[in-house]
C-alpha positions in Angstrom: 80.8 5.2 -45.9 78.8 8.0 -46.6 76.3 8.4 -44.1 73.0 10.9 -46.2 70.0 9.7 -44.9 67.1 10.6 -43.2 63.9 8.8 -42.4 60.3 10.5 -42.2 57.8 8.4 -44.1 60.6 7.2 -46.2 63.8 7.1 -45.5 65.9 9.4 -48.1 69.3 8.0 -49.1 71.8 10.2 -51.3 69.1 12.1 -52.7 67.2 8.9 -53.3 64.2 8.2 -51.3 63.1 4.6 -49.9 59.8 4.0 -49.6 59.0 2.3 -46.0 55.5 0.6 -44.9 53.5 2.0 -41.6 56.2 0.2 -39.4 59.3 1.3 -40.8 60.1 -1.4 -43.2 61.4 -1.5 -46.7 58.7 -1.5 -49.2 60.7 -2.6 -52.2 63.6 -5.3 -51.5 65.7 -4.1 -54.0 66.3 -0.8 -52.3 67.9 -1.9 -49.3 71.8 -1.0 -49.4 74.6 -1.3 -46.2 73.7 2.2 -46.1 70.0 2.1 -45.3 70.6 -0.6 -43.3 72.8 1.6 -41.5 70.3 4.8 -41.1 67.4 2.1 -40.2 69.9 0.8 -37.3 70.9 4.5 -36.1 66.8 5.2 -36.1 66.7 2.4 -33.7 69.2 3.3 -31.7 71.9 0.5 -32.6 75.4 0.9 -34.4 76.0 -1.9 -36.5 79.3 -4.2 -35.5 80.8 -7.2 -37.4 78.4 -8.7 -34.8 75.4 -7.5 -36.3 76.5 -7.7 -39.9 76.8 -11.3 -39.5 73.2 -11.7 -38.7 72.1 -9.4 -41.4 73.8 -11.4 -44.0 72.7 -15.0 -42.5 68.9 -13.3 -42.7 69.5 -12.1 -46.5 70.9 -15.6 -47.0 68.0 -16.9 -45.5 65.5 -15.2 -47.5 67.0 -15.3 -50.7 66.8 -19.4 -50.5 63.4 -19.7 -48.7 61.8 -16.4 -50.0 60.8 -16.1 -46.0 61.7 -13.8 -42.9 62.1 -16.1 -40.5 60.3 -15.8 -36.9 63.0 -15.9 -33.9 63.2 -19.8 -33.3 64.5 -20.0 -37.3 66.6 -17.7 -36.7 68.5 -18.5 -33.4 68.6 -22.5 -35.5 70.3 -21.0 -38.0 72.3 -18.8 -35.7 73.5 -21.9 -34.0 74.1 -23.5 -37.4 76.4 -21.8 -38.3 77.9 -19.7 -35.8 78.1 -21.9 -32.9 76.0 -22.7 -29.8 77.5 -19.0 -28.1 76.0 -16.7 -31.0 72.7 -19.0 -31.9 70.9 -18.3 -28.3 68.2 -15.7 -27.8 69.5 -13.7 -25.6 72.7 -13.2 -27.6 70.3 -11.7 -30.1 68.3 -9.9 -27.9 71.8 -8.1 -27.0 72.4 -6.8 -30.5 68.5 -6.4 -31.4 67.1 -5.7 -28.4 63.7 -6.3 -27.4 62.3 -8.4 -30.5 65.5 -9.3 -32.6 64.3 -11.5 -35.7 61.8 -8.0 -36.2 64.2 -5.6 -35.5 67.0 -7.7 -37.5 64.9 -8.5 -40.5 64.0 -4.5 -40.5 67.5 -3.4 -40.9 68.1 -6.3 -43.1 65.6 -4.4 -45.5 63.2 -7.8 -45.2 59.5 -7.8 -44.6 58.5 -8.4 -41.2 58.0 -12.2 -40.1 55.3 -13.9 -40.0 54.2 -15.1 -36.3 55.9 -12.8 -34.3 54.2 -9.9 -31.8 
């Protein structure tokens, strides 16, 4: 994958830039590609596994059908739901998202940030 980005106020894919809100999120949904995702998870220090892509795509699932970031508890239920009890605990999150995961997941996602959480 071609890897042409770089963030300031937005972030600037392939020529294209992405406006981002005060705290680094997407401002328009519809922007969001693998490859964003991927210069919003290099900008936070992470590089994204099969690991993380699989709670990227639960979150995008998620908020397609509930129009809704979820806050951390949803997200370590549905973790659980459907990856098992070893991948739907907080601290597995907090191992690929560390520090506040259902932010830091939902940003790199390209969601908006969850309500209820610090």
């Amino acid at each position: 994958m071609q890897k042409s980005c770089t963030m300031a106020k937005e972030l600037e894919c392939a020529g294209n830039p992405i406006a981002l809100d005060k705290e680094g999120y997407i401002v328009n949904l519809s922007d969001w590609t693998e490859t964003v995702a991927e210069a919003i998870a290099a900008k936070e220090n992470i590089e994204l596994t099969d690991e993380h892509w699989e709670v990227i795509t639960l979150l995008r699932e998620f908020y397609a059908q509930h129009e809704l970031s979820p806050m951390m508890r949803i997200l370590v239920k549905q973790m659980k739901e459907k990856y098992g009890s070893a991948k739907g605990s907080s601290i597995y999150l907090m191992k690929l998202f560390p520090e506040y995961p259902a932010l830091l997941a939902c940003k790199i996602a390209g969601l908006p940030r969850p309500t209820n959480c610090p």
